[in-house]
Backbone bond lengths (Angstrom), bond angles and torsions (degrees), N, CA, C in turn:
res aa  C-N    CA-C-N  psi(-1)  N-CA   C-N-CA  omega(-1)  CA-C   N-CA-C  phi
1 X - - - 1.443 - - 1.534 111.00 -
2 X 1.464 128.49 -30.41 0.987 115.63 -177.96 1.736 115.56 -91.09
3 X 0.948 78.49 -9.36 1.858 87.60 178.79 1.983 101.75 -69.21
4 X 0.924 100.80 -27.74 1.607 120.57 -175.89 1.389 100.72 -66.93
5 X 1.431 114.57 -51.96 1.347 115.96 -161.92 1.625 109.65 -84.92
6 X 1.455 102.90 -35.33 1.651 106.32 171.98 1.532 103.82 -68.84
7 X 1.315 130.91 -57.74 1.427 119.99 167.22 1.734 126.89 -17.09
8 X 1.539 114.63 -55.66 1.134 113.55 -134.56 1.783 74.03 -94.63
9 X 1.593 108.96 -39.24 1.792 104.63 -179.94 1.373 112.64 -32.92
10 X 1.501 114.79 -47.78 1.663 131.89 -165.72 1.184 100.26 -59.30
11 X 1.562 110.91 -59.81 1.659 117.90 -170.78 1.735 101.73 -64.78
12 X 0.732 147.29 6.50 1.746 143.55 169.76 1.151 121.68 -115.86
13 X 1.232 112.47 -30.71 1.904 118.37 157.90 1.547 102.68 -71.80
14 X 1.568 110.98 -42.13 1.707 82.54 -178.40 1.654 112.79 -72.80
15 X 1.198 109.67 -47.00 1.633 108.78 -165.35 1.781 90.20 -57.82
16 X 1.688 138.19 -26.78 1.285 146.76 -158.78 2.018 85.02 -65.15
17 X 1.440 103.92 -53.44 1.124 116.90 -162.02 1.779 108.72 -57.27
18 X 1.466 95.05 -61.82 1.442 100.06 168.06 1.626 142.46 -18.68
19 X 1.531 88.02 -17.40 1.626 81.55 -152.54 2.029 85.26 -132.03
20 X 1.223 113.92 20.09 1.519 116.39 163.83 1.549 120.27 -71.49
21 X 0.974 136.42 124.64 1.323 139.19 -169.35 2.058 111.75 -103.95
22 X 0.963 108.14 96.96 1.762 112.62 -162.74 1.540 105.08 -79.66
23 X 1.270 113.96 148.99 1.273 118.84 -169.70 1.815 101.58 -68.98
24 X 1.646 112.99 158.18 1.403 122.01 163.78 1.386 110.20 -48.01
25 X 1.578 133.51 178.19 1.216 113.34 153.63 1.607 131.43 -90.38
26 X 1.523 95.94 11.06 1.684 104.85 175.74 1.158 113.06 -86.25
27 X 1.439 112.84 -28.53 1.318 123.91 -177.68 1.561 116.05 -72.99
28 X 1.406 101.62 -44.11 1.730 115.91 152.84 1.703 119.48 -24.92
29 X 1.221 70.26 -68.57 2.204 92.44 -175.92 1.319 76.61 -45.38
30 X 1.059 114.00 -94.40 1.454 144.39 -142.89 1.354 111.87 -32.16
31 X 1.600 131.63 -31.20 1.267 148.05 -153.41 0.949 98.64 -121.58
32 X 1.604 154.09 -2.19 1.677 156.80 -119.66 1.828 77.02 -170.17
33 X 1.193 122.67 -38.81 1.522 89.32 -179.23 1.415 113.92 -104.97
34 X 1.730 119.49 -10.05 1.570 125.51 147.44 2.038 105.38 -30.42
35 X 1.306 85.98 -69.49 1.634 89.42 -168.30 1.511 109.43 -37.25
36 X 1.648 105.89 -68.76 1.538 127.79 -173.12 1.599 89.13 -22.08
37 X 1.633 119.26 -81.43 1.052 122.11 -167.90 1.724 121.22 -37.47
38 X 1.314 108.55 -68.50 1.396 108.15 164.98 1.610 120.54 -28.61
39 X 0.894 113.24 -57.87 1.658 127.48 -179.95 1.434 106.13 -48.63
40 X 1.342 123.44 -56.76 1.340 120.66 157.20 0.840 117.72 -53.77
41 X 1.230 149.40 -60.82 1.406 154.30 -146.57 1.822 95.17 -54.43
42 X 1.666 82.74 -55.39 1.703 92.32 -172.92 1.364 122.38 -70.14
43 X 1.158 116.88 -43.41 1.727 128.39 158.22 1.326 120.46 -50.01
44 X 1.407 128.05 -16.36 1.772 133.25 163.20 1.600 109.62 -78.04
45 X 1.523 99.55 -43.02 1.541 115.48 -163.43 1.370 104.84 -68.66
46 X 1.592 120.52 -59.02 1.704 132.36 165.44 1.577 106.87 -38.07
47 X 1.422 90.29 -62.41 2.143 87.67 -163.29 1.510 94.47 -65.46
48 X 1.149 169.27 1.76 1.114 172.95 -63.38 2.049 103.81 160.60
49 X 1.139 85.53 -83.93 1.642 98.34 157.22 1.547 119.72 -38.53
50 X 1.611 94.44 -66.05 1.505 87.44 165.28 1.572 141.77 -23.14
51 X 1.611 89.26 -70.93 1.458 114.46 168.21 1.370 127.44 -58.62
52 X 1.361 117.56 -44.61 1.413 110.13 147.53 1.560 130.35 -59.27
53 X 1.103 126.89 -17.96 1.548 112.44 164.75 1.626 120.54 -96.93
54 X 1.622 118.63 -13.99 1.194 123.04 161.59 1.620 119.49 -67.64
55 X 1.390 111.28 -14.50 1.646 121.13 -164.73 1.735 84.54 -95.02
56 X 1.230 111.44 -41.96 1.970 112.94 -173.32 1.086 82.97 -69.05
57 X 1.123 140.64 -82.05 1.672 134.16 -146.61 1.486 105.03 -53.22
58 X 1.361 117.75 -37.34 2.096 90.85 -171.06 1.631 90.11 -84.90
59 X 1.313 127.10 -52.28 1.430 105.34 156.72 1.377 131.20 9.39
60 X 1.286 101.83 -82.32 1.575 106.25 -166.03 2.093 103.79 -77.92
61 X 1.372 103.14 -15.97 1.329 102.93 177.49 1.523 100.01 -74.45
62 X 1.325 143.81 -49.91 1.017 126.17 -164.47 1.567 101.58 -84.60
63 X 1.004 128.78 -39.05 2.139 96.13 152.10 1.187 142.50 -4.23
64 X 1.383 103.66 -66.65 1.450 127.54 174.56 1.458 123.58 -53.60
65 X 1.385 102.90 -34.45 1.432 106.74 -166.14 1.382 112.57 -87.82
């Protein structure tokens, strides 16, 4: 029985597979440098943040002292 059930899984991921439609390769490019950008966008914005709460924190440490 389980051979049945792993069988029929196989047969629906493949025919599942079958029927995926893959991007052009311009569309590739095209969507791969959307990301790039994003990724930066977000990696300026974070390290940014960063830096502003590492600059508050010794800040407020040399207060204290």
């Amino acid at each position: 029985m389980k051979d049945n059930i792993i069988k029929r899984y196989v047969k629906s991921s493949l025919e599942e597979f079958s029927k995926i439609t893959w991007p052009t390769k311009n569309q590739a490019v095209r969507l791969t440098i959307i990301v790039l950008i994003f990724v930066l966008i977000a990696s300026f914005t974070l390290g940014a943040v960063d830096y502003g709460f590492n600059e508050l924190f010794h800040y407020l440490l040399k207060i204290t002292r």
